[in-house]
C-alpha positions as protocol buffer text, in pm:
chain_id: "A"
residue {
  index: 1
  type: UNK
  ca { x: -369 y: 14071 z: 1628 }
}
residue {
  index: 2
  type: UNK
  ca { x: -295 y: 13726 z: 1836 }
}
residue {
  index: 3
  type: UNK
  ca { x: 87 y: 13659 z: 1838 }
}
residue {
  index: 4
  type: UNK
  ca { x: 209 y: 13353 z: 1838 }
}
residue {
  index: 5
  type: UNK
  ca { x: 577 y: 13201 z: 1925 }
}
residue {
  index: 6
  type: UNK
  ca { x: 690 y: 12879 z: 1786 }
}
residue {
  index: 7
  type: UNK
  ca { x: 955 y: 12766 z: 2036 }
}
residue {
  index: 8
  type: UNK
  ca { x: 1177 y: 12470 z: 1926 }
}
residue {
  index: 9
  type: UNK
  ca { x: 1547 y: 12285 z: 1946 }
}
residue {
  index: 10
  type: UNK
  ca { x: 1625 y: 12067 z: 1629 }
}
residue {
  index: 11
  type: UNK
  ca { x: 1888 y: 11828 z: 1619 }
}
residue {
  index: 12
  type: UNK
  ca { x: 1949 y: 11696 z: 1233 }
}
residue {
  index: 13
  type: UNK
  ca { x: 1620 y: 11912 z: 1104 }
}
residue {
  index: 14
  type: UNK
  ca { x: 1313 y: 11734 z: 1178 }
}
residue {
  index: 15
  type: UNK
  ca { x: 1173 y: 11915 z: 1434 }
}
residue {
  index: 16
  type: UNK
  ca { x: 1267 y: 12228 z: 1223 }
}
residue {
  index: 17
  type: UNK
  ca { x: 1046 y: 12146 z: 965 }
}
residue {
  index: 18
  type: UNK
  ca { x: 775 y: 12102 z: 1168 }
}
residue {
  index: 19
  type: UNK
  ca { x: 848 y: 12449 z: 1337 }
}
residue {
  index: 20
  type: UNK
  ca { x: 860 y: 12618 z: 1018 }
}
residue {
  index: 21
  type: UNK
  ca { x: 527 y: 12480 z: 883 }
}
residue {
  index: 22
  type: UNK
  ca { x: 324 y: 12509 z: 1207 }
}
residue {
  index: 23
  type: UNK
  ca { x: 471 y: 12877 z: 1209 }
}
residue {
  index: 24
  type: UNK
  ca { x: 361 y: 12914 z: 841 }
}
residue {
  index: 25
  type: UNK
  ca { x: 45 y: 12781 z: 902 }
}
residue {
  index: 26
  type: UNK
  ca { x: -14 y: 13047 z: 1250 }
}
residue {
  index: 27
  type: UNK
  ca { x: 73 y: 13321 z: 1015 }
}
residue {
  index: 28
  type: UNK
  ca { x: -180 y: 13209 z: 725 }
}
residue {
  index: 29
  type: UNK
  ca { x: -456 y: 13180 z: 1030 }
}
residue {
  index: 30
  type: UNK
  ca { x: -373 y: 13555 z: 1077 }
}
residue {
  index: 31
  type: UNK
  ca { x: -129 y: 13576 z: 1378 }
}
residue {
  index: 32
  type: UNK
  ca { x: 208 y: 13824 z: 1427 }
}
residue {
  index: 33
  type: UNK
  ca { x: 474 y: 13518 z: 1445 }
}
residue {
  index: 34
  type: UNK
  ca { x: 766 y: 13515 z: 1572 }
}
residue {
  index: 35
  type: UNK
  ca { x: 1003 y: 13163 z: 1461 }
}
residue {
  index: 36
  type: UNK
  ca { x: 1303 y: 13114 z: 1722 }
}
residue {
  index: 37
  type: UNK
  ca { x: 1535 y: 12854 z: 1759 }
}
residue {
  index: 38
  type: UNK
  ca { x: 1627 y: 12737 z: 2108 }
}
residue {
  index: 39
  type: UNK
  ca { x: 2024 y: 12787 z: 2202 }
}
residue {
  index: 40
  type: UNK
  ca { x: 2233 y: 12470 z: 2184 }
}
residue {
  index: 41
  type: UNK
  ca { x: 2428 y: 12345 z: 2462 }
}
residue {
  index: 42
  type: UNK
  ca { x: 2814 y: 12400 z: 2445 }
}
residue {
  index: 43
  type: UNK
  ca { x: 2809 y: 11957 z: 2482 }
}
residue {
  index: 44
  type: UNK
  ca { x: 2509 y: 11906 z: 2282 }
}
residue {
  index: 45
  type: UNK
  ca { x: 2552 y: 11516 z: 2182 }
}
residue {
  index: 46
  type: UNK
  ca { x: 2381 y: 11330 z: 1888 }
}
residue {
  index: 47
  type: UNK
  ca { x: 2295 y: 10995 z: 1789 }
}
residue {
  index: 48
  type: UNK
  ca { x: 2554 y: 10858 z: 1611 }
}
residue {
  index: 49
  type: UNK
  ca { x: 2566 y: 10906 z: 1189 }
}
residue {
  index: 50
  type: UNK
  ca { x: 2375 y: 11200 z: 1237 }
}
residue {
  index: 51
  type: UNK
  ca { x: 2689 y: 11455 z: 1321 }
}
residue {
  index: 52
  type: UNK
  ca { x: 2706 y: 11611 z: 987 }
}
residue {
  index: 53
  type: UNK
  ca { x: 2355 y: 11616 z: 952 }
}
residue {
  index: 54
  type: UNK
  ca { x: 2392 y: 11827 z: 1252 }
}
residue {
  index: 55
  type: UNK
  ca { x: 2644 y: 12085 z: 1175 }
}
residue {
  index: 56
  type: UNK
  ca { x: 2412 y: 12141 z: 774 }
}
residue {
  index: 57
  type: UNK
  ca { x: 2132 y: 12239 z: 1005 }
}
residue {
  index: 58
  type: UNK
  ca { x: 2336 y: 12468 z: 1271 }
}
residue {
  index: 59
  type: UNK
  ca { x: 2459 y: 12660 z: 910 }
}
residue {
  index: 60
  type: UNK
  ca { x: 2053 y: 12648 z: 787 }
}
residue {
  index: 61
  type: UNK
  ca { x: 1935 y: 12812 z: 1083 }
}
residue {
  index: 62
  type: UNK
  ca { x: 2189 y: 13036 z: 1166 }
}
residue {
  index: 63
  type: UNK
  ca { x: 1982 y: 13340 z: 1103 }
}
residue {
  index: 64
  type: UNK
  ca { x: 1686 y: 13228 z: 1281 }
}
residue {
  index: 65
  type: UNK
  ca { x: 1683 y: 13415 z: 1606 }
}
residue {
  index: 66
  type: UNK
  ca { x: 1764 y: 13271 z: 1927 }
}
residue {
  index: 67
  type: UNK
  ca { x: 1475 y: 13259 z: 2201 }
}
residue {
  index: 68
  type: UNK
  ca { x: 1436 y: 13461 z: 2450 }
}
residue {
  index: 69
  type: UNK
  ca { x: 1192 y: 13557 z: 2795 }
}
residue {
  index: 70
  type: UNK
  ca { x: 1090 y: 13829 z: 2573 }
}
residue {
  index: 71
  type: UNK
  ca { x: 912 y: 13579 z: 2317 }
}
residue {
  index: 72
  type: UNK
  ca { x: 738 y: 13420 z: 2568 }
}
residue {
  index: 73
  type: UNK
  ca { x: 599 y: 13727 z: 2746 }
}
residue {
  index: 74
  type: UNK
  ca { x: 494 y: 13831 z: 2401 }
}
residue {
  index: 75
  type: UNK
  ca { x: 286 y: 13569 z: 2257 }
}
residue {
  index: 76
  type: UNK
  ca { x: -56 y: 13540 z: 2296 }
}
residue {
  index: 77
  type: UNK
  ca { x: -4 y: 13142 z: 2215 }
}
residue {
  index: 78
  type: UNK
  ca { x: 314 y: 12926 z: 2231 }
}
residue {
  index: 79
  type: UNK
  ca { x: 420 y: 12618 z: 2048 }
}
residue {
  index: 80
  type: UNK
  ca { x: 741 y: 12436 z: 2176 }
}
residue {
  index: 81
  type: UNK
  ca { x: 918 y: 12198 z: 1978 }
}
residue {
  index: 82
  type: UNK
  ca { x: 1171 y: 11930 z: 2102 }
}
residue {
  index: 83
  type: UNK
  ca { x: 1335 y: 11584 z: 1955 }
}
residue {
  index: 84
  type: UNK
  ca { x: 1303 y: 11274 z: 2206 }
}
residue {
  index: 85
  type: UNK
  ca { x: 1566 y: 11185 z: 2414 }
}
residue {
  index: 86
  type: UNK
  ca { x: 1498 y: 10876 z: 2605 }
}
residue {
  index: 87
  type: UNK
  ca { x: 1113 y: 10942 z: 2645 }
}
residue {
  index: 88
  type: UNK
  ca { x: 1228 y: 11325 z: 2753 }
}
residue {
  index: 89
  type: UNK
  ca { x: 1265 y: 11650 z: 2561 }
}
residue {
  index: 90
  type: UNK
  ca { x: 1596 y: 11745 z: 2483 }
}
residue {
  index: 91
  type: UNK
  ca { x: 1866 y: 11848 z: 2687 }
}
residue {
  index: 92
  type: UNK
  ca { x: 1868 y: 12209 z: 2545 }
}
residue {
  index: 93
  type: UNK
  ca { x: 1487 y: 12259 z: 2545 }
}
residue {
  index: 94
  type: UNK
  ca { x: 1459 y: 12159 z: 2912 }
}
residue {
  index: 95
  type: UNK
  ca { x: 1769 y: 12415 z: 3000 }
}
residue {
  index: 96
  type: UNK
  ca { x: 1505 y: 12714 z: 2835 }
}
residue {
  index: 97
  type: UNK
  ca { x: 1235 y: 12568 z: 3080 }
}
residue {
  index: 98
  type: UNK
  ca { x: 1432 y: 12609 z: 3365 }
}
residue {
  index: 99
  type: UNK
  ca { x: 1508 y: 12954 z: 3256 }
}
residue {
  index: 100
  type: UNK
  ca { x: 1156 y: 13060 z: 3254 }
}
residue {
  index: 101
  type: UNK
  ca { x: 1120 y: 13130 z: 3632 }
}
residue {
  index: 102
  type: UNK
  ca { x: 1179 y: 13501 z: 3648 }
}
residue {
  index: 103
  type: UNK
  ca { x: 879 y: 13490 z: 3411 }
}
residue {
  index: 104
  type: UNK
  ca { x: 696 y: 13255 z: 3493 }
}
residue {
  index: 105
  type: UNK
  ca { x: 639 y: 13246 z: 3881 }
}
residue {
  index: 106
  type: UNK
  ca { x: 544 y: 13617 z: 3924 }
}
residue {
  index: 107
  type: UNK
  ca { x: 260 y: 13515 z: 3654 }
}
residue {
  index: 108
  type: UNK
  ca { x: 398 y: 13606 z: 3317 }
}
residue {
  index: 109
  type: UNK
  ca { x: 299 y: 13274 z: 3139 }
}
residue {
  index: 110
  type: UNK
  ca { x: -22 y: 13253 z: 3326 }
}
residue {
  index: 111
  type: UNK
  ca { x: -318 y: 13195 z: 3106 }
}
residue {
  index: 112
  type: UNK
  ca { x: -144 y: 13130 z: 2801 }
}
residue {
  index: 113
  type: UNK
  ca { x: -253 y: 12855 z: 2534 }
}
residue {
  index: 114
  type: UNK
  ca { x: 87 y: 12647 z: 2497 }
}
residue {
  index: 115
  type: UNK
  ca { x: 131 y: 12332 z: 2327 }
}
residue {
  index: 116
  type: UNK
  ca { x: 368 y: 12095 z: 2228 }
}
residue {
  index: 117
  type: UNK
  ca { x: 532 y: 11916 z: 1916 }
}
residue {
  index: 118
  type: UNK
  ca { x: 801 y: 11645 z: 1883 }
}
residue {
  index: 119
  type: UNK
  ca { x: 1012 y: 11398 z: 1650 }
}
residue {
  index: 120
  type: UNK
  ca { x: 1130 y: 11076 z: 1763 }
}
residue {
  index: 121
  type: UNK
  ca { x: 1390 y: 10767 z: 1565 }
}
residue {
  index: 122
  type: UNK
  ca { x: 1095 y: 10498 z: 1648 }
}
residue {
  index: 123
  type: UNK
  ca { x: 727 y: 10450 z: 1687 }
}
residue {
  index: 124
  type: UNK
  ca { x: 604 y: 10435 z: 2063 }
}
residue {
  index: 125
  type: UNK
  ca { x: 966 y: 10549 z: 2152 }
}
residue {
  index: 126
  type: UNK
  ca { x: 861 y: 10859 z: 2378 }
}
residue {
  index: 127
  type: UNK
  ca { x: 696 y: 11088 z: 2138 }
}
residue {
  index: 128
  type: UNK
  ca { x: 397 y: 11077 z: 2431 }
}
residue {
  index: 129
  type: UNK
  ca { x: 614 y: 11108 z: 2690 }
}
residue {
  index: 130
  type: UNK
  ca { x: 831 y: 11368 z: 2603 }
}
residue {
  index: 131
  type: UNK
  ca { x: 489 y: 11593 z: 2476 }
}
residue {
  index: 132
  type: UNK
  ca { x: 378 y: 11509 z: 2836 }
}
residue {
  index: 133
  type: UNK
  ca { x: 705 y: 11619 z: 2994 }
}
residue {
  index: 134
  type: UNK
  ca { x: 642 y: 11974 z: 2853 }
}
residue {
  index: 135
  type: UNK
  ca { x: 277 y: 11946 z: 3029 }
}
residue {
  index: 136
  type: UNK
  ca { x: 432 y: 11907 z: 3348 }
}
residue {
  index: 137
  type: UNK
  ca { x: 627 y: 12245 z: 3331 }
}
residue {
  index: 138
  type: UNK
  ca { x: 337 y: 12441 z: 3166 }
}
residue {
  index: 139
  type: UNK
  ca { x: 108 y: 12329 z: 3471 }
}
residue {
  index: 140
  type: UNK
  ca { x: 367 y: 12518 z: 3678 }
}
residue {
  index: 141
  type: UNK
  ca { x: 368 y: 12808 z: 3389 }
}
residue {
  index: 142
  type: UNK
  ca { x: -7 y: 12838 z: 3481 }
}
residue {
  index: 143
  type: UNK
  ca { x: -103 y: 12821 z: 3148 }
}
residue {
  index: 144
  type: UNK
  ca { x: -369 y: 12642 z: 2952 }
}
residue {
  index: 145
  type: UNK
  ca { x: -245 y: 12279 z: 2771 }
}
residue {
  index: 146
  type: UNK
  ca { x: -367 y: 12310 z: 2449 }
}
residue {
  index: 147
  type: UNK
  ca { x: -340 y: 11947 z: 2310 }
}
residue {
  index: 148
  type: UNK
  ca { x: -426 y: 11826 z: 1930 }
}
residue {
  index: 149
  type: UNK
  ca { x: -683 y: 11574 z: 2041 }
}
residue {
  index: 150
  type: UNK
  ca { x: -887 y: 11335 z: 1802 }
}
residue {
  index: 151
  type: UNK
  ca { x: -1066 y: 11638 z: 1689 }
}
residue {
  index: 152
  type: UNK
  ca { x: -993 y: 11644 z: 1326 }
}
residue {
  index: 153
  type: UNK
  ca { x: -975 y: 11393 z: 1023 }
}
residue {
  index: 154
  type: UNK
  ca { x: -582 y: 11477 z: 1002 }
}
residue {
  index: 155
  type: UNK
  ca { x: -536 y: 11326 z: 1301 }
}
residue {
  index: 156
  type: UNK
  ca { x: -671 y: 11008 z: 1201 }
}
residue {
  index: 157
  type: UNK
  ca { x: -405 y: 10925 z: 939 }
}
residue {
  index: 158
  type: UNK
  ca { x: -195 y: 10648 z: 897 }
}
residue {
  index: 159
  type: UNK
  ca { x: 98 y: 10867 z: 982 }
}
residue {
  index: 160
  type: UNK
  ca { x: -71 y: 11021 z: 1305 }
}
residue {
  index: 161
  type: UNK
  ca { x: -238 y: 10931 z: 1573 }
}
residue {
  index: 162
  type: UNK
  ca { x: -77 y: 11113 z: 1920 }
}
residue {
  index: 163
  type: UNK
  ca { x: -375 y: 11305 z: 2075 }
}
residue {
  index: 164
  type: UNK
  ca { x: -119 y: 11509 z: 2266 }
}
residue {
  index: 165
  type: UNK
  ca { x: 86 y: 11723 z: 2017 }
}
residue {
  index: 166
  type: UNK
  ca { x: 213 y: 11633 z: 1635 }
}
residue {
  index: 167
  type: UNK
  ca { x: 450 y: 11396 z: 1595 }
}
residue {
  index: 168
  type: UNK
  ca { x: 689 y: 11232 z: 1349 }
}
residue {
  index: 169
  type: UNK
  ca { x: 899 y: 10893 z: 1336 }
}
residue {
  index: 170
  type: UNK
  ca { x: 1214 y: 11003 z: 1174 }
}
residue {
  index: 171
  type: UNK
  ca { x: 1413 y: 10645 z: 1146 }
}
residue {
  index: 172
  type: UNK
  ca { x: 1721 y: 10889 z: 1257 }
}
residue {
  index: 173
  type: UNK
  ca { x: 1710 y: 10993 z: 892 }
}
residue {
  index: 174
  type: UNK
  ca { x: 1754 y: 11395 z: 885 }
}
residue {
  index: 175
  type: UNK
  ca { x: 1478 y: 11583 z: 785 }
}
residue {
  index: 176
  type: UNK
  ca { x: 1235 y: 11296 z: 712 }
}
residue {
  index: 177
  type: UNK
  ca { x: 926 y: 11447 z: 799 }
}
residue {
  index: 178
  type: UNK
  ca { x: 567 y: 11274 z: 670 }
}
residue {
  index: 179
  type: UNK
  ca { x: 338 y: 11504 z: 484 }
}
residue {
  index: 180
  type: UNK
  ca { x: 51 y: 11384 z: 741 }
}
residue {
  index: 181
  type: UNK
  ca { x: 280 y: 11499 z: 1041 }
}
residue {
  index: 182
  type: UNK
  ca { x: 293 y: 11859 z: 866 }
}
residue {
  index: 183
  type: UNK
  ca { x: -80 y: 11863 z: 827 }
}
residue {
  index: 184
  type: UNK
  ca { x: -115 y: 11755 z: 1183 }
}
residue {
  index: 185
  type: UNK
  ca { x: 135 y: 12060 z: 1294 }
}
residue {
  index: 186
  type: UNK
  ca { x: -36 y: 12280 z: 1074 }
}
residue {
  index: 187
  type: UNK
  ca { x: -359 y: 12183 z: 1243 }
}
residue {
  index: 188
  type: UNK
  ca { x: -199 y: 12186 z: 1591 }
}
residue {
  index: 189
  type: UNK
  ca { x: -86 y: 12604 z: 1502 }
}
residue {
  index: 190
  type: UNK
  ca { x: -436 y: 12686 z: 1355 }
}
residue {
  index: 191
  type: UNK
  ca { x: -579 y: 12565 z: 1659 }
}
residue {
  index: 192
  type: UNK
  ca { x: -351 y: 12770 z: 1880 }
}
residue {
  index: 193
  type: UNK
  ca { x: -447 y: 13075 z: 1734 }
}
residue {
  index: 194
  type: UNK
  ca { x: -812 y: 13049 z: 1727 }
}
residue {
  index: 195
  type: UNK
  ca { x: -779 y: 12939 z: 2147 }
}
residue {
  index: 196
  type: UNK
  ca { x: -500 y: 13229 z: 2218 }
}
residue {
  index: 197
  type: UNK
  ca { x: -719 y: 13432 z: 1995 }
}
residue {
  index: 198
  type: UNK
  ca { x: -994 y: 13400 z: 2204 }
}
residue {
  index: 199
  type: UNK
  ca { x: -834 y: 13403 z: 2577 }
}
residue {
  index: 200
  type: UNK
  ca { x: -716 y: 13734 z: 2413 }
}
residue {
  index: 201
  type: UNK
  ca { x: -1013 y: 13851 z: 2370 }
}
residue {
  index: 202
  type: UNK
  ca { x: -1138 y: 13744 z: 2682 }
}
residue {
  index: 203
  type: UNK
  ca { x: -879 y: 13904 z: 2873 }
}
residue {
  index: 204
  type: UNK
  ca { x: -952 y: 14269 z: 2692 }
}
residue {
  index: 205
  type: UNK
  ca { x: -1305 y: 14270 z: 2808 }
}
């Protein structure tokens, strides 16, 4: 069975929903999932409102499990989700990158379909950018980008658009998430399977 990890950091919730639909949608499309939240930071700052947004969602998710080396070197296909900060992911998702050497540069991550997912307060406000950030470290991961594209009708909605990875324009309002961003996500997971699916199988022969 392909296994796939869905990686992410939320600040007020809306990268958590798309985590939890693109990792509902992996399991539909047949894979072992595993859903883990990134560690916060023991400074972890927020935009400004959003404070007690951000304490509702620490409670929510308490019981998700933390991520690990160990999810990475298990998946088959990984999915990494991260807010925008400044054009950049977020602080705590870019401290989890920087742990992934001990895996990474003896070859663990090689050859691995990874992509990428984000929310962001404003349209064109980095949700490219930070998706493209992530690229930069999974070129060093030596593992294969696996971005959305213009290859499906979802893609084409109103709410939609980034070729890169699914994205969503949250206004800063907690857990505003469009139903067209979920579709996209849920496209973006079904397509990491089939891909991870088949490097698997690949790498078997």
């Amino acid at each position: 069975m392909t296994t796939i990890a869905v990686i992410y950091w939320s600040s007020t919730g809306n990268v958590a929903r798309l985590a939890g639909a693109a990792a509902d949608a992996a399991g539909k499309a047949g894979a072992d999932v595993r859903l883990r939240r990134i560690a916060d930071l023991p400074d972890d700052t927020y935009v400004p409102g959003t404070e007690e947004a951000a304490r509702e969602l620490r409670d929510r998710t308490a019981d998700v499990p933390v991520a690990s080396l160990d999810d990475l070197a298990w998946a088959d296909g990984i999915l990494i989700g991260t807010p925008v900060r400044f054009g950049l992911p977020a602080a705590p998702v870019l401290r989890f990158v920087d742990a992934t050497a001990p895996l990474s540069i003896p070859g663990g991550l090689a050859d691995k379909a990874v992509s990428a997912f984000t929310s962001g307060s404003a349209p064109h406000g980095g949700h490219e950018t930070a998706i493209l950030a992530l690229h930069n470290a999974f070129c060093h991961w030596g593992s294969l980008i696996l971005a959305t594209g213009s290859t499906d009708p979802v893609l084409f909605r109103p709410q939609n658009g980034n070729p890169y990875g699914a994205s969503a324009v949250s206004r800063n309002v907690p857990g505003q998430v469009h139903e067209e961003n979920i579709a996209a996500v849920e496209f973006q997971a079904r397509r990491v399977v089939r891909v991870a699916g088949l490097l698997r199988g690949l790498a078997d022969q």
